[in-house]
DSSP file (Angstrom, degrees, kcal/mol; ACC not computed):
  #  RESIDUE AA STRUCTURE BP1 BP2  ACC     N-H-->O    O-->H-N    N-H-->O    O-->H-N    TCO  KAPPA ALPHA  PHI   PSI    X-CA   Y-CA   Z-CA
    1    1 A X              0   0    0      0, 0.0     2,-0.2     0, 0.0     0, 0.0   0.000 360.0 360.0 360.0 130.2    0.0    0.0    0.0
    2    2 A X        -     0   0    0      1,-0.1    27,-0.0     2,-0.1     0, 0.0  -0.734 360.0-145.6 -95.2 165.5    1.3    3.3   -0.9
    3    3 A X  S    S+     0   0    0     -2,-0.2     2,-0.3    78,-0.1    -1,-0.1   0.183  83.3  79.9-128.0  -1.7    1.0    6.1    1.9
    4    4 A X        -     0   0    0     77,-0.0     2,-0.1    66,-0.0    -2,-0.1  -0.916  61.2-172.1-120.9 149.0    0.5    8.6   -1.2
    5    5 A X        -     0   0    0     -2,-0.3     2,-0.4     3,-0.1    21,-0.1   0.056  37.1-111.5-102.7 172.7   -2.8    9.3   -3.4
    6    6 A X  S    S+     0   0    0     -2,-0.1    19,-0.1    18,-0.1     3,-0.1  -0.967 110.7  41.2-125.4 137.6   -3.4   11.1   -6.3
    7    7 A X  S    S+     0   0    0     17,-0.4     2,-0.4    -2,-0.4    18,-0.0   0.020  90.0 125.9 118.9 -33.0   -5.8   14.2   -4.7
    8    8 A X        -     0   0    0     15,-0.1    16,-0.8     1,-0.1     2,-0.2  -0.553  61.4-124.3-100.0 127.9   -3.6   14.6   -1.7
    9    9 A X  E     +A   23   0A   0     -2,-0.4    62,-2.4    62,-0.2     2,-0.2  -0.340  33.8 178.6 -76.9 131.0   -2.2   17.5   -0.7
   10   10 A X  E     -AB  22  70A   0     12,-2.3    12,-2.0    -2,-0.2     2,-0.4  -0.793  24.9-143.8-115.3 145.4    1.4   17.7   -0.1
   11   11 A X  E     -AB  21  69A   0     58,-0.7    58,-0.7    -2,-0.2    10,-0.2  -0.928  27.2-126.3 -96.2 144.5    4.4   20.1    0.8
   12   12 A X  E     + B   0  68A   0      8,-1.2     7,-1.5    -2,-0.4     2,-0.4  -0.568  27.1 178.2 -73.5 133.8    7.9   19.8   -0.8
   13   13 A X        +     0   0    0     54,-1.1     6,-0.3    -2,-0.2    56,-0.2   0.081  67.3  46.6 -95.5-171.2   10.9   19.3    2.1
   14   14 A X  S    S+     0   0    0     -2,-0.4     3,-0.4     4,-0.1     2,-0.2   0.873  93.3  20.1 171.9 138.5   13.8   19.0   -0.2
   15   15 A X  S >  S-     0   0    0      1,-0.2     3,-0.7    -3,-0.1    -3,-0.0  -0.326  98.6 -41.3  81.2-143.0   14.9   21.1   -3.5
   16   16 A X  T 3  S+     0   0    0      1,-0.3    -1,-0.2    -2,-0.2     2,-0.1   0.779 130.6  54.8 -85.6  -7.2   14.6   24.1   -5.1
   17   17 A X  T >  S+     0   0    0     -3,-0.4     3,-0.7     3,-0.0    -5,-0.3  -0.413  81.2 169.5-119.1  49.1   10.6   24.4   -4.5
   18   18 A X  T <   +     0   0    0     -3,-0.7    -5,-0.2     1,-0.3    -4,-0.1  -0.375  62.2   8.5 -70.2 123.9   11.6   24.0   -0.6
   19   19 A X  T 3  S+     0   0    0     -7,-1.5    -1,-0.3    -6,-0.3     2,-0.1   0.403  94.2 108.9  86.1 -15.2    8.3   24.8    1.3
   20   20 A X    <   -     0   0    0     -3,-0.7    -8,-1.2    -7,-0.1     2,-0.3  -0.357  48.1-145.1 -96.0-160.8    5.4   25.1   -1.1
   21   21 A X  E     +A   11   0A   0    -10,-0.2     2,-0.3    -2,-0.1   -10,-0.2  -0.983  24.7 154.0-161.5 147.6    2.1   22.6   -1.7
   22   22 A X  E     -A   10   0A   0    -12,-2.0   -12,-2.3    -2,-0.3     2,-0.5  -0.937  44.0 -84.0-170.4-156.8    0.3   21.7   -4.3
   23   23 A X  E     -A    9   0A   0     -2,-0.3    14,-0.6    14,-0.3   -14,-0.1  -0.964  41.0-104.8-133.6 128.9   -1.9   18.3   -5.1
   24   24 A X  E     +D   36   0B   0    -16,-0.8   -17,-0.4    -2,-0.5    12,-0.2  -0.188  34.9 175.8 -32.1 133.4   -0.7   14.9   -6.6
   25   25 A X  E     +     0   0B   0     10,-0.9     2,-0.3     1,-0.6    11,-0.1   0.360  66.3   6.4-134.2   2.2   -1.7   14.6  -10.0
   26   26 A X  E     -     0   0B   0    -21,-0.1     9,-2.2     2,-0.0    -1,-0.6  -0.737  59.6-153.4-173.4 133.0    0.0   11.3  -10.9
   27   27 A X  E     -D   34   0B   0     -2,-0.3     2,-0.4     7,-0.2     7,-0.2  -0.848   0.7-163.9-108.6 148.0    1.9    8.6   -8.8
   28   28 A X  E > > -D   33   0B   0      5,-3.5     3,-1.1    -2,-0.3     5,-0.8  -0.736  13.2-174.0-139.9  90.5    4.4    6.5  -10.5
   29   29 A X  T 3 5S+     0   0    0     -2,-0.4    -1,-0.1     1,-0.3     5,-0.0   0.689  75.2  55.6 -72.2 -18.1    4.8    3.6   -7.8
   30   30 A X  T 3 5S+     0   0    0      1,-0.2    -1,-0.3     3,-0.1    -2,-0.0   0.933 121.2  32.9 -98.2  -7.0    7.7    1.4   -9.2
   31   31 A X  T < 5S-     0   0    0     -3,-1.1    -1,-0.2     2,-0.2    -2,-0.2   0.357 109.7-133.9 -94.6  19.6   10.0    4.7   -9.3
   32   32 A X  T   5 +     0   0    0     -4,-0.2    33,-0.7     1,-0.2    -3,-0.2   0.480  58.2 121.4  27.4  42.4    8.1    5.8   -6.3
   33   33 A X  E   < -DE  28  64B   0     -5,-0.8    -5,-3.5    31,-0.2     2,-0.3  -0.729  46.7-144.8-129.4 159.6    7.4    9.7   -7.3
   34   34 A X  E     -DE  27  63B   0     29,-0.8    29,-1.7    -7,-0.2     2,-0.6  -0.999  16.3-122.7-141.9 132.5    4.5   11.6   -7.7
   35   35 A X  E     -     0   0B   0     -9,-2.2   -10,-0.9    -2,-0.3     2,-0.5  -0.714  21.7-172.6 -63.8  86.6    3.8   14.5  -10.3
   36   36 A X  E >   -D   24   0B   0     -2,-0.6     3,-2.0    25,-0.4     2,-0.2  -0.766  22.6-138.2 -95.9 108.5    2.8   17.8   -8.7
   37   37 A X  T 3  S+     0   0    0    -14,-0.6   -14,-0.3    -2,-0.5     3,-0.1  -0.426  87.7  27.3 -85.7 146.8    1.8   19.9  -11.5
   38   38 A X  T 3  S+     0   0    0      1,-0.2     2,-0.4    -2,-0.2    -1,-0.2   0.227 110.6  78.1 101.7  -3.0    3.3   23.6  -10.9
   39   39 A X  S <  S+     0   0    0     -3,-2.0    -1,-0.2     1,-0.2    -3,-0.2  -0.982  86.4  25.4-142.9 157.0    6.3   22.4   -8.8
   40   40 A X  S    S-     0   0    0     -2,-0.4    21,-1.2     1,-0.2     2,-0.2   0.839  82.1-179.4  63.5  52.5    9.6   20.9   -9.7
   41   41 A X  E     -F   60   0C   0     -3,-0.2     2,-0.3    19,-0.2    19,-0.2  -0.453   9.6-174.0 -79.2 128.4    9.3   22.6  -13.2
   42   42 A X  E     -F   59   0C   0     17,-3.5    17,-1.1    -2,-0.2     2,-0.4  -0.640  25.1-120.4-107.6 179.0   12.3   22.0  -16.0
   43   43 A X  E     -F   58   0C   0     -2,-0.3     2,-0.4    15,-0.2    15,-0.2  -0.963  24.7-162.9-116.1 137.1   12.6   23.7  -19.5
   44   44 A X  E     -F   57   0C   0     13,-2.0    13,-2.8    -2,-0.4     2,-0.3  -0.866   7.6-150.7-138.4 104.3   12.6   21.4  -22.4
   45   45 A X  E     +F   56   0C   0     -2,-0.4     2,-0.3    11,-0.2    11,-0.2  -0.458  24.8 176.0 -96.8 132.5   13.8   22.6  -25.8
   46   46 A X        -     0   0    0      9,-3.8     2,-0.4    -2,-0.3     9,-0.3  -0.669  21.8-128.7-122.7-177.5   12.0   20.7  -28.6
   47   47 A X        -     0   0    0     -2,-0.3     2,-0.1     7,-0.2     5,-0.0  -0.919  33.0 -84.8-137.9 159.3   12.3   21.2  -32.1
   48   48 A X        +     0   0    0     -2,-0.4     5,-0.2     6,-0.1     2,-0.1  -0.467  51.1 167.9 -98.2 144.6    9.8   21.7  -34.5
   49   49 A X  B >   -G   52   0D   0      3,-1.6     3,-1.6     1,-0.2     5,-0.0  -0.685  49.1 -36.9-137.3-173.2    7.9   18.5  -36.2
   50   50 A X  T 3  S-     0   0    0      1,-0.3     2,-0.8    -2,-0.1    -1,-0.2  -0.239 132.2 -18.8 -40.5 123.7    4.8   17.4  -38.5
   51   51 A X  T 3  S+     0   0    0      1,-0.1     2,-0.5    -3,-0.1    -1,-0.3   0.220 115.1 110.0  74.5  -6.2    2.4   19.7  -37.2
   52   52 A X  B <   -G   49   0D   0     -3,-1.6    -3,-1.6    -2,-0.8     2,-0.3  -0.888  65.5-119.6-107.2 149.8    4.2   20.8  -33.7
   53   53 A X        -     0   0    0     -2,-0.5     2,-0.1    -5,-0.2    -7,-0.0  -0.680  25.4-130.6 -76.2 122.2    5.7   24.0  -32.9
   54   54 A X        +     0   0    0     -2,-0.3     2,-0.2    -9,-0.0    -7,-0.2  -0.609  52.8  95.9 -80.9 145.1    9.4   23.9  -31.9
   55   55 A X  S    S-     0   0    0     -9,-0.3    -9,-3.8   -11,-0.2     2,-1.1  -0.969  70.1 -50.8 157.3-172.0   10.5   25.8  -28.4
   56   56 A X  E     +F   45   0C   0     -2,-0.2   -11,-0.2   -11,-0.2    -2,-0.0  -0.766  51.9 179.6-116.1 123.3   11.1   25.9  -25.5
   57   57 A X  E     -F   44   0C   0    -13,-2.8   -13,-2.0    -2,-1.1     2,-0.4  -0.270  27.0-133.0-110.3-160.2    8.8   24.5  -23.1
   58   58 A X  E     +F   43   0C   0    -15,-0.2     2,-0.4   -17,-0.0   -15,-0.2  -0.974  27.6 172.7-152.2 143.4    8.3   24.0  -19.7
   59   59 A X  E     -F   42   0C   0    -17,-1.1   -17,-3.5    -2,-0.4     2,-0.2  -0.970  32.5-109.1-151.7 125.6    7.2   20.4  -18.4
   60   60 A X  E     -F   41   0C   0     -2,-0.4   -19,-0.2   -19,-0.2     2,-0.2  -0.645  24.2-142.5 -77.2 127.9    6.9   19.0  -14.5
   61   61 A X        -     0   0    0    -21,-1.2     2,-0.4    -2,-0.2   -25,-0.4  -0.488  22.7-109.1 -95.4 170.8    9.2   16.7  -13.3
   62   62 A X        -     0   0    0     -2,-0.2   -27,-0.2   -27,-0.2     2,-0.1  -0.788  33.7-145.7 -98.7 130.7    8.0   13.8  -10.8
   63   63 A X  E     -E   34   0B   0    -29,-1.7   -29,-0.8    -2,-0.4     2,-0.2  -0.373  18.0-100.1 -99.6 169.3    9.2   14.2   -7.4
   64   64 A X  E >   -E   33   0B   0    -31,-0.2     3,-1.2     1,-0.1   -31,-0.2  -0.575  19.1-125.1 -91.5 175.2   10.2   11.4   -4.8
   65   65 A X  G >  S+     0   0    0    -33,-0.7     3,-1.1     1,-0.3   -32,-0.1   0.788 114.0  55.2-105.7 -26.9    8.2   10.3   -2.3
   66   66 A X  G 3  S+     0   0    0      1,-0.3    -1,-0.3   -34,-0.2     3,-0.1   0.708 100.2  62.8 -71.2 -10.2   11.2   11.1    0.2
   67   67 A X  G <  S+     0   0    0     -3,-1.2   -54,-1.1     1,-0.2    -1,-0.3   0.175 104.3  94.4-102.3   6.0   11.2   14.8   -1.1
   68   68 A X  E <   -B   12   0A   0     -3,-1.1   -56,-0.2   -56,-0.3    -1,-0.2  -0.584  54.7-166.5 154.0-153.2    7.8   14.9    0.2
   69   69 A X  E     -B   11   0A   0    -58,-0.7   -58,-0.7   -56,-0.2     2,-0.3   0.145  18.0-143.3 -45.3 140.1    5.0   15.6    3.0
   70   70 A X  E     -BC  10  79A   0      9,-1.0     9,-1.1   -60,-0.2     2,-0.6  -0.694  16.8-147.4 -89.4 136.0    1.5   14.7    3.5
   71   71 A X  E     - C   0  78A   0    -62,-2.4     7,-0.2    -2,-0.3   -62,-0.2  -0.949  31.8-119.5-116.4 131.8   -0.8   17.8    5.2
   72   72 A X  E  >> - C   0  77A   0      5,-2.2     4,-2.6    -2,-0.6     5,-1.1  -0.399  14.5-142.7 -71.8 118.1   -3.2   15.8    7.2
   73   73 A X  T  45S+     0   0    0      2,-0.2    -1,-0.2     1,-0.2    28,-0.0   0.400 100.2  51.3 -85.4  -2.5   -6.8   17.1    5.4
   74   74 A X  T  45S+     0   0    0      3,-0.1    -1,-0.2    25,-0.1    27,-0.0   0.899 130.0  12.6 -90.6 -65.7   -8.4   17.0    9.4
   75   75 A X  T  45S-     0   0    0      2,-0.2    -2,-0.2     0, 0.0     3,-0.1   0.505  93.7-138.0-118.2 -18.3   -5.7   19.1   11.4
   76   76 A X  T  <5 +     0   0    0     -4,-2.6     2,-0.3     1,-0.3    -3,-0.1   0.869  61.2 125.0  70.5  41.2   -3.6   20.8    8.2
   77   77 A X  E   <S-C   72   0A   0     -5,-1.1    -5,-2.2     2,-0.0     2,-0.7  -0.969  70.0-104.8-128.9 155.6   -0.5   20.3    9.6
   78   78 A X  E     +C   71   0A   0     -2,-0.3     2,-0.2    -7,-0.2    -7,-0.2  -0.743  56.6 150.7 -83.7 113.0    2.4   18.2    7.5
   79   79 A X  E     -C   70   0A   0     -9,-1.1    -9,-1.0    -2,-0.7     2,-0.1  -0.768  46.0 -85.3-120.1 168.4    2.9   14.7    8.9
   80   80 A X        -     0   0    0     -2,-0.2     2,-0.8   -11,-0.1    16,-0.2  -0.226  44.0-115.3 -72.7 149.3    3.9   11.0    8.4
   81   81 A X        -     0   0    0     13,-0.1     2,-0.4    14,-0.1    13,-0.2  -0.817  31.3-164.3-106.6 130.8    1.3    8.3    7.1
   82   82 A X        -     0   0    0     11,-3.9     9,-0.1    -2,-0.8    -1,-0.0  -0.831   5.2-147.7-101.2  86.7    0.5    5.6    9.7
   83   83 A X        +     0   0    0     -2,-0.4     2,-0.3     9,-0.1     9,-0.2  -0.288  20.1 160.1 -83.5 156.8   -1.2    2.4    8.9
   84   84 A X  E     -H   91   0E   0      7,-1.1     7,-1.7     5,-0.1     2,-0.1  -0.970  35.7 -96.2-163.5 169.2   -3.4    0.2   10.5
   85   85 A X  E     +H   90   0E   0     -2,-0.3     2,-0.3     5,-0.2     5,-0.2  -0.348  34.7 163.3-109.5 121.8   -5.8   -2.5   10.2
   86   86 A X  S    S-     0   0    0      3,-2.1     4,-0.0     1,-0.4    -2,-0.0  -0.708  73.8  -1.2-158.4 149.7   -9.7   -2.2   10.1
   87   87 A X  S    S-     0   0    0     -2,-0.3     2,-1.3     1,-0.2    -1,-0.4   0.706 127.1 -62.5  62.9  94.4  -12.0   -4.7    9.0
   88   88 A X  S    S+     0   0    0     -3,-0.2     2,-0.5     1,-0.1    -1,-0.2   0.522 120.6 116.7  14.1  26.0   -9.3   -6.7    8.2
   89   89 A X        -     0   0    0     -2,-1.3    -3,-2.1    -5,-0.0     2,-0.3  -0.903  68.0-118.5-120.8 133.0   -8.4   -3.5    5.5
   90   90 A X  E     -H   85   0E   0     -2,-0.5    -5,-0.2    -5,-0.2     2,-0.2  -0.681  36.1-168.4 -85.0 141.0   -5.5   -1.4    5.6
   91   91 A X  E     -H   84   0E   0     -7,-1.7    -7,-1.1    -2,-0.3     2,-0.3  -0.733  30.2-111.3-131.9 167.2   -6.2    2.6    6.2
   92   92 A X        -     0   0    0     10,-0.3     9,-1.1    -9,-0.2     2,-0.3  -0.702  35.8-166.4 -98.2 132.5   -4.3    5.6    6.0
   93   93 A X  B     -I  100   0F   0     -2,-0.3   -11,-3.9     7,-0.2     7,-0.2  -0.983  23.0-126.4-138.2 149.6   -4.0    7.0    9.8
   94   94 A X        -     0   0    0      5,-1.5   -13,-0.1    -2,-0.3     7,-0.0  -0.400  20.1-149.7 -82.3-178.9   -2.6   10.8   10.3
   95   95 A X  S    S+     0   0    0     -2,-0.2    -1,-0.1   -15,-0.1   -14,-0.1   0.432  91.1  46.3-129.0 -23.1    0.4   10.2   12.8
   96   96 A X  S    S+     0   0    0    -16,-0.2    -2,-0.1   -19,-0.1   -18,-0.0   0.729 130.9  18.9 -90.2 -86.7    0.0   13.7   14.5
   97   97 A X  S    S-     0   0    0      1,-0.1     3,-0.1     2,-0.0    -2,-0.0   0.487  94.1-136.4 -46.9 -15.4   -3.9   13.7   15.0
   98   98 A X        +     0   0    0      1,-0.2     2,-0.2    -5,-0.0    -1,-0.1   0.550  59.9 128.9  61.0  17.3   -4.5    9.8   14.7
   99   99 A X        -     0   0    0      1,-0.1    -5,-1.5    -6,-0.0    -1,-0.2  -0.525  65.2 -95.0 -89.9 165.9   -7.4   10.3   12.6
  100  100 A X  B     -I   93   0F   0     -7,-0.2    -7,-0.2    -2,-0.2    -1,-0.1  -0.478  19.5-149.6 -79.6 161.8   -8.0    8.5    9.1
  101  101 A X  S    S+     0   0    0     -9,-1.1     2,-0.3     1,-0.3    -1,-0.1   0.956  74.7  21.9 -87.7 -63.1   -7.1   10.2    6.1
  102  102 A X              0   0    0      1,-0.1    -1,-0.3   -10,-0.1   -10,-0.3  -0.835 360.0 360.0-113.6 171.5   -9.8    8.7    3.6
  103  103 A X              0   0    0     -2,-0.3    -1,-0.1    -3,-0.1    -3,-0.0   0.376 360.0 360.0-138.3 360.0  -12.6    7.3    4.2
């Protein structure tokens, strides 16, 4: 079970976008990073082909899941995801406030 979502809002600890949030928009589980669109941003110079315009664009990279945080959608503070068992089903549990994440 991964402790990240696609929906869930996160803050960056680590890189050049140190400290801002934004929402999963794509998890990519076997390199374990998750696409935040508006943060980790590169420039990507393309050249022009049948019917696309060549330039220079600018294209979101996929972050790692150690680069960063969950904010707990209850108490809106950044914490660790805790799991635990109910009805035999594994749930998402906030680690500061100890409530579930979804439901």
């Amino acid at each position: 079970m991964l402790k990240f979502k696609i929906g869930d809002t996160v803050k960056i600890t680590l890189g050049k976008d140190k400290g801002r949030a934004g929402k999963i928009e794509k998890i990519i589980p076997k390199k374990e990073s998750a696409l935040v669109p508006g943060i980790n941003i590169y420039k990507k110079h393309l050249k022009g082909q049948q019917g696309q315009k060549g330039g220079i664009y600018e294209i979101p990279r996929p972050l790692s899941f150690s680069k960063i945080a969950l904010i707990c959608p209850k108490c809106n503070k950044v914490t660790r995801v805790g799991i635990s068992l109910v009805d035999q089903q594994k749930r998402r549990v906030c680690k500061k406030c100890g409530k579930e994440i979804d439901k």
